[in-house]
Every structure is written in C-alpha cells, then in structure tokens.
C-alpha positions in Angstrom: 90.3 -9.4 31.0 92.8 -11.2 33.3 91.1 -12.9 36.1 92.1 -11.1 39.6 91.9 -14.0 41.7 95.0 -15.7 43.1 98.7 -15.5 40.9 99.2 -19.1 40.3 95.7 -19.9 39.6 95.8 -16.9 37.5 98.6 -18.3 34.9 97.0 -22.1 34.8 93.8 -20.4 34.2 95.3 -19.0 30.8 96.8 -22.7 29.8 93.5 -24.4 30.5 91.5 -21.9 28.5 93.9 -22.6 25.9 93.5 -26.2 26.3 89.7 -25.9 26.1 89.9 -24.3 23.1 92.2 -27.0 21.7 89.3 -29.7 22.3 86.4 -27.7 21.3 88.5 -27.0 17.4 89.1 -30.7 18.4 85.6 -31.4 18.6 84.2 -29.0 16.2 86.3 -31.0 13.6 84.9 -34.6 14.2 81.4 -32.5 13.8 82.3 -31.8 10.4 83.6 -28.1 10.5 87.9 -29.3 10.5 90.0 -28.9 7.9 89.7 -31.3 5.5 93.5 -31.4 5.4 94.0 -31.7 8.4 96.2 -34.6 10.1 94.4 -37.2 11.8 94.9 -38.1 15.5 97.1 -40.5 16.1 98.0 -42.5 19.6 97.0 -41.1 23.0 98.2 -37.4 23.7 97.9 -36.4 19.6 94.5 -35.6 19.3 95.1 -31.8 20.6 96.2 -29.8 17.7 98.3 -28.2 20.2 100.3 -31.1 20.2 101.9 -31.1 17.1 103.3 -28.6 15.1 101.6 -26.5 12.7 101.8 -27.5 9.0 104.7 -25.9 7.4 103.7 -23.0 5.0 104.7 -24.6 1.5 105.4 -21.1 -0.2 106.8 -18.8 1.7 105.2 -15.5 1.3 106.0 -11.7 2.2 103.3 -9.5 2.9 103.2 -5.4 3.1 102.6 -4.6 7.0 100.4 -1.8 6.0 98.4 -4.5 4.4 98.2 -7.2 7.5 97.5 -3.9 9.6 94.8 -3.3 7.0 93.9 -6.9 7.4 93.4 -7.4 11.2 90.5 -5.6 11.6 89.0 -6.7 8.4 89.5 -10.2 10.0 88.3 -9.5 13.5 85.0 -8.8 11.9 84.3 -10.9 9.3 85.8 -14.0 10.6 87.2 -13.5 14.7 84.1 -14.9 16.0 84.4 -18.4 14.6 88.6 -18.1 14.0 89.3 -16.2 16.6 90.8 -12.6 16.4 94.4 -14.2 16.3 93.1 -16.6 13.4 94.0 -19.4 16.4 90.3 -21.0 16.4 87.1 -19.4 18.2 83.4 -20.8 18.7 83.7 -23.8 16.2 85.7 -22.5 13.8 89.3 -24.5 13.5 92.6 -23.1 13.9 93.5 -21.4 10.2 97.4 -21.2 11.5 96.9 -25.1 11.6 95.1 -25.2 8.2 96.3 -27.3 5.2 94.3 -25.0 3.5 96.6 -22.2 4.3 99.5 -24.0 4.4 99.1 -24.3 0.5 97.6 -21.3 -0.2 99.3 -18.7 -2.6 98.6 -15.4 -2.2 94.5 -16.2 -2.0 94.4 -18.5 -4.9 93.0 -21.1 -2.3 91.2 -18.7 0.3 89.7 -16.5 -2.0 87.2 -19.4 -3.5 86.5 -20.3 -0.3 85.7 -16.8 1.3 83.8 -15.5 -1.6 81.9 -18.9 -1.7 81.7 -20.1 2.2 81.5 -23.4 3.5 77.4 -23.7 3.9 77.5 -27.5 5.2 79.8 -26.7 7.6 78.4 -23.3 9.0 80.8 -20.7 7.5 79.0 -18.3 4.5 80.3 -16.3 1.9 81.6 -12.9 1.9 80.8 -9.7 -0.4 84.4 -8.5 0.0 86.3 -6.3 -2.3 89.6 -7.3 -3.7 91.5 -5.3 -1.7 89.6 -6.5 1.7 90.0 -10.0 0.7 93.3 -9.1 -0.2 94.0 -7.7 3.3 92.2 -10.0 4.8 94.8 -13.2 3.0 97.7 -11.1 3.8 97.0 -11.2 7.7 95.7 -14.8 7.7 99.5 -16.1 6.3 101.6 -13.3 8.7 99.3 -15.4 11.8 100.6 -18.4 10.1 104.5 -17.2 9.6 104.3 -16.6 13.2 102.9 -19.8 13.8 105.2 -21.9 11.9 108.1 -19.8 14.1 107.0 -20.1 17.6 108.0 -22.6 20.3 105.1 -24.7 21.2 101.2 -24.7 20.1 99.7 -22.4 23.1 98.1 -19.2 21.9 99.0 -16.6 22.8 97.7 -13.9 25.7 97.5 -10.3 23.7 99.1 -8.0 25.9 95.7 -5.3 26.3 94.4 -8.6 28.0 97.0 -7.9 31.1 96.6 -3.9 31.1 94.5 -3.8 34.3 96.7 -2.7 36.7 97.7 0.9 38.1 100.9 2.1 37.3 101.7 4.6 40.0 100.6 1.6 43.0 102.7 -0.2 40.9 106.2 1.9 41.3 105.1 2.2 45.6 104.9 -1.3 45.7 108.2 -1.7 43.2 110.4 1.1 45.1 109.2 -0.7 48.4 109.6 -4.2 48.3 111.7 -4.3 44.6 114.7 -2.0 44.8 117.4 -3.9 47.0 117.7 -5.7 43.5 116.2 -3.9 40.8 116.9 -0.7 39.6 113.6 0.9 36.9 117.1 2.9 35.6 119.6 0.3 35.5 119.2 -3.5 35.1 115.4 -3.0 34.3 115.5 0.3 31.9 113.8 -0.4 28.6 112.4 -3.9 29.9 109.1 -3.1 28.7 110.3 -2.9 25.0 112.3 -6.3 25.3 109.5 -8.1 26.9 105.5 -7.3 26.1 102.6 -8.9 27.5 102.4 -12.4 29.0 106.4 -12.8 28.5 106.8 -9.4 30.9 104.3 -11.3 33.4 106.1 -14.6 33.7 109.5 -13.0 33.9 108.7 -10.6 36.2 107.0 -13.8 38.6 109.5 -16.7 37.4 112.7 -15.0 36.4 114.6 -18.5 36.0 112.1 -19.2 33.1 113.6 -18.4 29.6 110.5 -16.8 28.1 107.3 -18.9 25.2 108.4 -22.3 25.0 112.1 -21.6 26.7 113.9 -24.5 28.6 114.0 -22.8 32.5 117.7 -21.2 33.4 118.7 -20.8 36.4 120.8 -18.3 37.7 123.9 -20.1 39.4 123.7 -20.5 42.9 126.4 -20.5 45.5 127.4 -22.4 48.3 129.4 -22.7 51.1 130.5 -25.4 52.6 132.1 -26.2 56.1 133.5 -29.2 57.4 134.1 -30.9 60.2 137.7 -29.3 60.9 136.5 -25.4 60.1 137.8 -25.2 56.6 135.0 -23.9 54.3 134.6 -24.6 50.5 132.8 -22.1 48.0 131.9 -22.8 45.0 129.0 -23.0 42.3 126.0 -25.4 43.4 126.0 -28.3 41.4 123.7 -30.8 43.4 121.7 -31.1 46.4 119.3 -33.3 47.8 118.6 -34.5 51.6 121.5 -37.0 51.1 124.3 -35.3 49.3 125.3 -31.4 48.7 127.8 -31.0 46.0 129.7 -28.1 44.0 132.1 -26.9 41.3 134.6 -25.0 42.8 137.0 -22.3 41.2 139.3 -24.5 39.8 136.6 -26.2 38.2 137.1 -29.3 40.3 133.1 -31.5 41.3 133.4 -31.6 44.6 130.6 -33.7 47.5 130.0 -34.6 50.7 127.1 -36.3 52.8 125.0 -33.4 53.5 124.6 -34.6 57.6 128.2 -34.7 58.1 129.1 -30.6 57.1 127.0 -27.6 57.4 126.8 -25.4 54.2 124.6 -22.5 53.1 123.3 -21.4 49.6 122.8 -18.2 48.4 120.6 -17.9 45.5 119.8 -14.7 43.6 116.1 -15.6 43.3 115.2 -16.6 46.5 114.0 -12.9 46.7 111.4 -14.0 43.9 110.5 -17.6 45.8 109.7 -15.3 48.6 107.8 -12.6 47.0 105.2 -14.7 45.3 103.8 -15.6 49.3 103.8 -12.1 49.4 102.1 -10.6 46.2 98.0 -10.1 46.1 96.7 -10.4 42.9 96.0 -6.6 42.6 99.9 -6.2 43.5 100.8 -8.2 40.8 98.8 -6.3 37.8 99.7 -3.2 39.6 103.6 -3.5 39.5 103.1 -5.3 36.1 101.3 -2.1 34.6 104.5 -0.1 36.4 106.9 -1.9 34.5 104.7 -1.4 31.2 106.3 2.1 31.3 109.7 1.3 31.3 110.6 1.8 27.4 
C-alpha cells in the first residue's frame, strides 16, 4: 500500500524502492540468475539496469488483448514472485522487459523451452502449462516489454490500486475548501481522472509544472511587474531572476533587465497556490483529495 507518512518522503520512498530493486536484479545477476544476454556494466553509474534502456524488441509482435488479459493472471502466479507481477524483476528473478531472451523471442519459440524446461541451476523450475496458458502467459510477457521499449526512463511503474487508500467524500471537503478559487471538478478538472491514472494523477495534482513519466518540467509562465525608480511600471513575462538581476519579455517581445536593488517588482505565478499547499497537506489529505479526483471521469 502507499506509505501514509509525510508527502515528499512519500514519492522518494517509491524511487528508492525502485532503486533497490534495480540492485538486488543487479545482484541476483552476478549470483548467476541474470540473463545470459544481458549487457555488461560498463563505467560508474551503468551497472543499474535502470540506467540504460531496455533492449529493443527485434520482432515486433501484436498480441490479442483478450489474450494478455488472459495472461496476467496466469503470470502473477506462476512467475510474479521471482519477476514481479509487472514482469519488471521481483525476489531474484531479473527484469524479463530487460531480457535478451525476450527481446528475440518470437511468439514463444524462445520462452516456451525455457518455461516448460526451467532454469534448475539458477532457481527457476519448469512449468506443466497448457498451450494456451503458455500461450497467454508469452502474449503478456512481450505487451510488458512493448510498453517497456515505449516509455521514458527505466523506473517501474506504481499500479494505480497501490494509491487507492484515500476517502473520496473527505476528499471533495478538503477540494471545495481549500481547491476551488482555481479548480473547478466541472470545468478545467472534468474527466481528469481518465487522462491521468495512478501515480501520474498523484504527481500532477502535487507538482503541476512537472510534465508527467519521464517529462522535462514546464512551467506555467509567470508574470512580472516591474517599477522603477521614476513610477513607470513594466509588465511582462518572467524570463530571469536571481538576487542580482530580474528580467522579462515584454509584449512586444523585447528582453528587458534591470539590477534587482535598484526597482521594486512583483511576480505573480499561477502555482504559487500549489508551492503553498504542499506546507499545508497531511498525508491523509493528500490520499483523500487524490481518491476525490479518482472520480472525476
């Protein structure tokens, strides 16, 4: 389940369980259970698996979804405790997205052996499977591997049941209280919940300047105003600021600075609501609003 213990720590507790996992496939590799096919470490900061991208699927290969649907649970038994129920690595078994195994396989002509045979020496046995379960079972291994081969970066993923925890109707109190200046459930945020599942709905809801998995961050423009010495103000969009210098893009598209001691000038971001808010959330608050917004389909 999520942990209910403080936001922040909350998020970099699900990137350093992912990192663990990384090391122990790591480790369970130079133990003898990796993929033989696997690429070799090379320099310092490439010997996560998470570091580099999967290998690329070398025949592409459509599957029914009624079969990878038939599949997953097939898999969650026979093989989520050492693969993990994703097929992302578990308790020693590697990461089959990562697999050169399956990277070359056709339609089971390399998985099958190895599933009907197992692996003895390195822990995994065979399975009695009929050939529509190990068919199933094949067809959901390479649809965790398409989606592999098409996602930004090498985290796992957080399944979305993992962040159902919350209560829905504290949730809309707390939103209608402290979210509505802003936000509308009927407007800006109506059908959120089908756009955005999961982990992607948590981060956006808490960092809305982040673009979503493996996104660069966006920021919404900013604006400032500035006033100099004489009275005359300047507004425009905020293009730099530090303690030395504040500096803008006005209408006419025109860069435009000045030392920041010698005018006054105020920005107004859009977010700033959201900076705030986090000082203000408990951790119940955010998986109850979370579960509220879970509802808007």
């Amino acid at each position: 389940m999520f942990s209910r213990t403080v936001p922040m720590r909350a998020l970099r507790r699900l990137i350093g369980i992912a990192a663990l996992v990384a090391w122990m496939g790591t480790l369970a590799g130079a133990q003898g259970g990796a993929d033989p096919g696997a690429p070799a470490a090379q320099g310092r900061g490439q010997a996560s698996p998470a570091s580099q991208r999967p290998p690329q699927t070398k025949v592409p290969q459509d599957y029914p979804a009624a079969q990878i649907e038939a599949g997953r649970p097939q898999f969650a038994s026979q093989c989520g405790f050492c693969h993990g129920r994703d097929a992302a690595g578990g308790a020693g078994g590697t990461d089959l997205t990562r697999s050169t195994l399956v990277a070359e396989d056709v339609r089971g002509d390399r998985l099958a052996p190895v599933i009907r045979s197992g692996r003895p020496a390195q822990g995994m046995p065979a399975f009695a499977l009929s050939d529509a379960e190990l068919a199933a079972i094949v067809a959901f291994i390479h649809d965790q591997k398409r989606q592999a081969d098409t996602a930004s970066g090498g985290r796992r993923s957080v399944d979305a049941t993992d962040l159902q925890t919350g209560d829905a109707a504290a949730g809309r109190r707390y939103f209608d209280a402290a979210c509505t200046r802003c936000h509308s459930a009927t407007g800006d945020l109506a059908g959120v919940a089908a756009r955005h599942q999961g982990l992607t709905l948590l981060q956006r809801m808490l960092y809305p300047s982040q673009a979503g998995r493996g996104g660069d961050p966006v920021r919404v423009p900013q604006t400032v105003t500035v006033t100099l010495a004489g009275g005359l103000t300047v507004t425009g969009t905020l293009a730099y600021r530090d303690e030395f210098t504040i500096a803008l893009t006005d209408v006419s598209g025109w860069y435009r600075s000045w030392p920041a001691s010698q005018v006054k000038f105020s920005v107004d971001d859009p977010l700033q609501a959201h900076v705030e808010q986090l000082g203000k959330y408990t951790d119940d608050d955010i998986h109850d609003v979370l579960a509220y917004l879970q509802t808007l389909r």
